[in-house]
C-alpha positions, 0 to 999 in steps of 0.5 A: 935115266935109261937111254932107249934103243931106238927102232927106225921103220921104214917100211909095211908089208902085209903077206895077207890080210891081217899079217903085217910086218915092219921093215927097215931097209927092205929087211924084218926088223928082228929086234924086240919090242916087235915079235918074230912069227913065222907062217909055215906055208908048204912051199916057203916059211913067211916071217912077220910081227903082227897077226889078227890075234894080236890085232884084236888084243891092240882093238881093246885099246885101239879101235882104229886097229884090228883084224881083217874080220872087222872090216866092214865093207873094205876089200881086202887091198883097202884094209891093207892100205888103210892098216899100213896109214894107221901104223905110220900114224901111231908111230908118228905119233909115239902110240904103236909102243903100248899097244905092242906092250899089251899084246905082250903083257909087258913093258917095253920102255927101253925102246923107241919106234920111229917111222922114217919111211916116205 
């Protein structure tokens, strides 16, 4: 039996509506299974895991997850909120890791995702 690399999260960030991203410390997890983006913004590059493409892909799996564009009647800070609670859920509850798998169309059973946050 393969041992697992264990991702530890601790922390959501949204730089919008529809981008999240996965911290442990304060600092982006830049380890698979979580892709590395990065939106180029004129002033600053943002660097984060998940946008609405990928969050519609996670919808043909998942219905409590998707893009911004989806949310009926939720302002933009109550899709925030409500997204971070469903991540932490699916983490707890050992369902992020499939639906990342996929987004990216391949296996990821090596890996482990916790969330060790508050």
């Amino acid at each position: 039996m393969v041992e697992k690399q264990v991702i530890y999260v601790d922390g959501i960030t949204s730089i919008s509506e529809s981008i999240f991203s996965f911290t442990n410390g304060k600092r982006l997890i830049e380890a698979e299974p979580l892709p590395h983006k990065v939106k180029m913004n004129p002033n600053q590059n943002s660097n984060y895991h998940l946008d609405a493409a990928d969050l519609r892909k996670m919808y043909e799996l998942e219905k409590s997850i998707f893009p911004y564009a989806y949310a009926k009647d939720m302002t933009k800070t109550y899709y925030i909120d409500y997204m971070k609670k469903k991540w932490i859920e699916l983490m707890q509850a050992g369902r992020l890791l499939p639906l990342l798998e996929h987004v990216a169309g391949r296996s990821f059973e090596m890996y482990e995702i916790k969330w060790v946050g508050k």
